[in-house]
C-alpha positions in Angstrom: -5.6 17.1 49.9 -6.3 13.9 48.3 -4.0 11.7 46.7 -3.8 7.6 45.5 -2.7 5.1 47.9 -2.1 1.3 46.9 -3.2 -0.3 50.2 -2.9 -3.7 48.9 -2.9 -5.8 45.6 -6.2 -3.9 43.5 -6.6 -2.1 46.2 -6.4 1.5 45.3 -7.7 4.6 47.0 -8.2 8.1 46.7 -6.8 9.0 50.7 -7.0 12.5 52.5 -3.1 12.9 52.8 -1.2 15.9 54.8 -0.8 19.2 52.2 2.6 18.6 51.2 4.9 21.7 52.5 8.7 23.2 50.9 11.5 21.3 52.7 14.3 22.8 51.2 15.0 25.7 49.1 15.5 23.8 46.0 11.7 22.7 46.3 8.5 23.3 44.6 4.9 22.7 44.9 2.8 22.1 42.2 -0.6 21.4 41.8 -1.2 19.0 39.4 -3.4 19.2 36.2 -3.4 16.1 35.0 -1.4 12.9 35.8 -2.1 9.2 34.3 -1.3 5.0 35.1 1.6 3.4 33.5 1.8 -0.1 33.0 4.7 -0.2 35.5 2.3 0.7 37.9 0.2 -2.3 37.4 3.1 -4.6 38.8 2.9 -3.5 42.1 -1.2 -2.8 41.5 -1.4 -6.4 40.8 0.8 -7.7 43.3 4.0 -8.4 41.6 5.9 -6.2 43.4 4.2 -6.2 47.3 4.4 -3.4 49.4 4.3 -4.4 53.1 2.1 -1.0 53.9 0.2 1.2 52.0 2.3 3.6 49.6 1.2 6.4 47.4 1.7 5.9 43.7 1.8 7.5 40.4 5.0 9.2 38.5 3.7 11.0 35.2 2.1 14.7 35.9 1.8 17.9 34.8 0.6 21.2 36.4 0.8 24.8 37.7 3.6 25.8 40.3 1.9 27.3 43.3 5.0 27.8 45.5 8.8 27.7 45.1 11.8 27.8 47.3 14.3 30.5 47.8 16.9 29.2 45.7 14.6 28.2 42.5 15.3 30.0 39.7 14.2 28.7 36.3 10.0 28.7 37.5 8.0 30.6 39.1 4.3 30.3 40.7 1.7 30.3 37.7 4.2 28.3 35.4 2.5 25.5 33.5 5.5 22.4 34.3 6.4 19.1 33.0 7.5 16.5 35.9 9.6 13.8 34.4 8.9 10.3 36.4 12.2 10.9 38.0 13.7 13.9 39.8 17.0 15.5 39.3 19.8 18.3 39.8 20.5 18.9 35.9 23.7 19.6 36.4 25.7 16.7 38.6 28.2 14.7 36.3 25.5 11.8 35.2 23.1 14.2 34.7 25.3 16.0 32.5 26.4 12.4 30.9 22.2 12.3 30.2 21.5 9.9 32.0 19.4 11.8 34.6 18.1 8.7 35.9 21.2 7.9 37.8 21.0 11.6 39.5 23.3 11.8 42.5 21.1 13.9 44.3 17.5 12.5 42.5 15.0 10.1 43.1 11.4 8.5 42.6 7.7 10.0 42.9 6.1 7.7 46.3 9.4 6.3 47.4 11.8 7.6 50.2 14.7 9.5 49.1 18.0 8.8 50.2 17.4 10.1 53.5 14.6 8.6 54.4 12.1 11.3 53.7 9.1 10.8 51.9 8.1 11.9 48.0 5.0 12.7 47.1 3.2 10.0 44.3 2.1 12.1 41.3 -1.6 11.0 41.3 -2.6 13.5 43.6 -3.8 16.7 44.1 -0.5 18.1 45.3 3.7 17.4 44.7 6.1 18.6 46.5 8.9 18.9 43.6 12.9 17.8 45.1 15.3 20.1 42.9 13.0 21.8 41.1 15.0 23.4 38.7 16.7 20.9 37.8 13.3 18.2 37.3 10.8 20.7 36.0 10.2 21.7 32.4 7.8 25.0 31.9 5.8 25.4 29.0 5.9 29.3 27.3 2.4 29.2 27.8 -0.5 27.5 29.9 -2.2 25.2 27.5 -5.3 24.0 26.6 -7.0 21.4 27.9 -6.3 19.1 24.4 -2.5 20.3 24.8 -2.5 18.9 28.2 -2.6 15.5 27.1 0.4 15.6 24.5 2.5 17.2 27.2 1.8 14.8 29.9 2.8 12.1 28.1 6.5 14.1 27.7 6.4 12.9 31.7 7.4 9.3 30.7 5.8 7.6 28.0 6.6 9.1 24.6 10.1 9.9 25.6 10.8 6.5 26.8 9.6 5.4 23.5 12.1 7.7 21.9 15.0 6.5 24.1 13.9 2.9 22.6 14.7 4.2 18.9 17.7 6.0 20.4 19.7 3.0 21.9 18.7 1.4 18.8 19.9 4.2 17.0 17.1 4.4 14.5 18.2 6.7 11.6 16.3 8.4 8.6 15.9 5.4 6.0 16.2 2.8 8.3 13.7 0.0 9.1 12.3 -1.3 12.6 10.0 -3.3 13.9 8.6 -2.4 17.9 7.9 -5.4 20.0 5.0 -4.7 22.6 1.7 -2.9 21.5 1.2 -0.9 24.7 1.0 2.6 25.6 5.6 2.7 25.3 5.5 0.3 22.4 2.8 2.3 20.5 5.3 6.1 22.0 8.2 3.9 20.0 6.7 3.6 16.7 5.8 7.4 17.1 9.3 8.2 18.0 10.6 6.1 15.0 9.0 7.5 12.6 9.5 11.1 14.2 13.5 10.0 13.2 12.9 9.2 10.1 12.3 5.5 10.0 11.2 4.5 6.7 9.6 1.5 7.9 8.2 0.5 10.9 6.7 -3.3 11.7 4.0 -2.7 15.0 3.8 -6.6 16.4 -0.1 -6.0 17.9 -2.6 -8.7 18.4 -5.4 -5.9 19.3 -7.3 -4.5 16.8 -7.8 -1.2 18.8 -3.7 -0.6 19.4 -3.5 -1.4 15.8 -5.7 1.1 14.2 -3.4 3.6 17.0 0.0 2.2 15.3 -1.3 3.1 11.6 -2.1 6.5 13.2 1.7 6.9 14.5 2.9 5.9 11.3 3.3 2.1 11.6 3.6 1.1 8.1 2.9 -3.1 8.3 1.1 -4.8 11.2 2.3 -8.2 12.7 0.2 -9.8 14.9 2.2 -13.0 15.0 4.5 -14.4 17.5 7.6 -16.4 18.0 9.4 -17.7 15.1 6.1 -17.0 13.0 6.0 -13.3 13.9 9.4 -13.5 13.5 9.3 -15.0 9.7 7.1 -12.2 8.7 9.5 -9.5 9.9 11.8 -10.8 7.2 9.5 -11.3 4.8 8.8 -7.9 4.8 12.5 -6.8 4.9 14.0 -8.1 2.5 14.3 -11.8 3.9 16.5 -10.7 6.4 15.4 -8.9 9.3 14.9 -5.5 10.7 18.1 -3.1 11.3 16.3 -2.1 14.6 14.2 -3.2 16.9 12.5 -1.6 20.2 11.3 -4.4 22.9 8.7 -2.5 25.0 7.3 -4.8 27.0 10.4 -6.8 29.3 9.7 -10.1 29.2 11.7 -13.4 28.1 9.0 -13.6 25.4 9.2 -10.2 23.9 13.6 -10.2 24.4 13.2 -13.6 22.3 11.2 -11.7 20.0 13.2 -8.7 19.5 16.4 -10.8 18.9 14.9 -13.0 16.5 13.2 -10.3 14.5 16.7 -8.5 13.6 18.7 -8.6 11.2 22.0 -10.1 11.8 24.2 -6.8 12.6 20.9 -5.7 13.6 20.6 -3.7 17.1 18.2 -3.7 20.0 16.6 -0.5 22.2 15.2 -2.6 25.6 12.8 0.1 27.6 10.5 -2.5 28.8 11.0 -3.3 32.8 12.7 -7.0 32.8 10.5 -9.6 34.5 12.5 -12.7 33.6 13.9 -11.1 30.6 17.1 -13.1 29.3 19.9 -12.3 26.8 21.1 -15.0 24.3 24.8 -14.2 24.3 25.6 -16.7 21.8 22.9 -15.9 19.6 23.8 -11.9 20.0 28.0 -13.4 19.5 26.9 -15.4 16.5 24.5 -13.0 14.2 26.6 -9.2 15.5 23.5 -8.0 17.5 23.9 -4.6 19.2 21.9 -4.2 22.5 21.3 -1.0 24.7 18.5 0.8 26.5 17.8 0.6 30.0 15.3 3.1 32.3 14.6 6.1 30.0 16.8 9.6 31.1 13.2 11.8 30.5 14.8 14.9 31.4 17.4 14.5 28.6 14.7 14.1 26.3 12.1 16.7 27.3 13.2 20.3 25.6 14.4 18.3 22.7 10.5 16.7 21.7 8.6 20.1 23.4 8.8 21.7 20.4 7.4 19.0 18.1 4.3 18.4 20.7 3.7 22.2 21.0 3.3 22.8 17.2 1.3 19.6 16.7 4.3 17.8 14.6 3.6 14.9 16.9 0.5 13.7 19.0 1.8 11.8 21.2 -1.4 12.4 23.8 -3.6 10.3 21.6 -2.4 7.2 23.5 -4.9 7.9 26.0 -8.1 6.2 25.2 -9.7 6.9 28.8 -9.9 10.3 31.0 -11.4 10.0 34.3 -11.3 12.1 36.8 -8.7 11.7 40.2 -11.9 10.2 42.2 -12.5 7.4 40.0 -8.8 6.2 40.2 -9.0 3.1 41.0 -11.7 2.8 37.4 -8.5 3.4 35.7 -6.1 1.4 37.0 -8.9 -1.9 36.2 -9.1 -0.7 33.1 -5.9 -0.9 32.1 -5.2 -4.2 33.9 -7.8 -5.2 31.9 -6.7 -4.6 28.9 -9.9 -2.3 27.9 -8.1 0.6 27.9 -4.5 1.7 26.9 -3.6 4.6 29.3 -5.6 6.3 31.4 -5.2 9.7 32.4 -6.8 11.6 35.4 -7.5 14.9 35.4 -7.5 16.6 38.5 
């Protein structure tokens, strides 16, 4: 089969890989539809985050389950399945906590698990699934090839928006502002007004990821920054601030951001991966800011926002503004770390 291999920094290819074969009975192999770039992956694409050999890559796919193990249960070959970025049991006592991220018997798509064997990246042709009951989420029905979109993007991307407004515990009525204008930020403002925000301040400098804010239900744009972006935040709430706000990107800028544009007794959702990211205690001490977030549990998520992707309440899938196919790869990761494209998804 073939799958994507980062070889070095912007070096990615599309390698002839071993078939991957069930190692346990809790196992599954699917064959994937459709799986896409995060911006996550462009820190190790671009260097940030060297590998010292080639590694495969990718952790947001959907497909069809072509085999299972003995002791899997809850699919069956044919099922159309949702792979959250992480693996899990479903049913250890963090899992059950929700915070399937922290699974004591998961782990992460293209990294070793605990015992030193190898996962399969999800931009390939082929996953072997760990704990496949527990990870994968089946449809009721094979979709359509516009469905597949919307439900790839319950992989990662539109429920780690939603665990944004969640730790920031964004309520029907309430106002927020999202920091970040990517392919999360622009999932957050989605997910906020999905809650019933009912106002919501997308901070975008791009005329192209506005125009997809307004579409999500932004209801003001901001495309200011610092104490500037930060002045019109309160302008438009009531010279105050915003009750919540969702930092999306993870940087020291956009932390700064976030805690300047809420209100005091405001509260912060951080989903954005820190790179240099700082907390101002004092200034969180001083004006009663709330801060939670952290890597989103998708699988605690997933059945909850199904429903709302598979009657159309929510299009989540229109954050991707480029479709290539596996083979041109490495297209869609420059696009992206270019900037000319939001997401990218590659159909396989």
């Amino acid at each position: 089969m073939h799958a994507t291999v980062l070889h070095a920094p912007r070096d990615i290819r599309l390698d002839e890989v071993p078939d991957p074969q069930l190692r346990d009975d809790t196992d599954a192999i699917v064959r994937v539809v459709a799986a896409c770039v995060c911006g996550s992956d462009l820190w190790p694409y671009r260097g940030v985050h060297p590998n010292p050999q080639p590694v495969r890559i990718g952790h947001e796919f959907v497909g069809i389950v072509e085999q299972v193990g003995a002791a899997v249960t809850t699919i069956r070959p044919g099922s159309f399945v949702i792979a959250p970025f992480m693996y899990s049991d479903n049913t250890c006592a963090l899992c059950r906590h929700g915070v399937h991220t922290s699974c004591v018997n998961g782990g992460v798509w293209g990294r070793p698990d605990r015992h030193g064997v190898e996962n399969d990246g999800a931009q390939g042709e082929l996953v072997r699934v760990p704990q496949a009951d527990g990870t994968l989420v089946a449809t009721p029905q094979v979709p359509d090839a516009v469905m597949v979109a919307h439900l790839l993007t319950l992989s990662d991307v539109f429920p780690t928006g939603h665990h944004a407004a969640v730790s920031a515990g964004v309520t029907p009525g309430s106002n927020v502002v999202v920091v970040g204008d990517g392919a999360v930020g622009l999932s957050a403002v989605l997910a906020a007004k999905r809650l019933g925000a009912a106002s919501v301040v997308a901070m975008s400098r791009h005329a192209d990821r506005q125009e997809l804010a307004r579409r999500f239900g932004a209801d003001h744009v901001v495309d200011e920054r610092g104490r500037a972006g930060a002045n019109q935040v309160k302008e438009i709430f009531d010279g105050i601030g915003a009750d919540h706000v969702l930092e999306c990107v993870g940087t020291k800028e956009s932390m700064d951001q976030a805690m300047r544009s809420a209100r005091p007794g405001g509260r912060i959702g951080y989903v954005g991966i820190p790179h240099d990211a700082v907390v101002d205690l004092p200034m969180m001490f001083g004006r009663n800011l709330g801060i939670a977030g952290g890597v989103a549990p998708v699988r605690a998520y997933v059945e909850e926002l199904l429903p709302d992707v598979l009657d159309g309440t929510v299009t989540p899938g229109d954050v991707f503004d480029l479709t290539l196919p596996l083979d041109q790869v490495a297209d869609g990761y420059r696009a992206m770390d270019e900037r000319t494209a939001i997401k990218t998804m590659l159909r396989v």
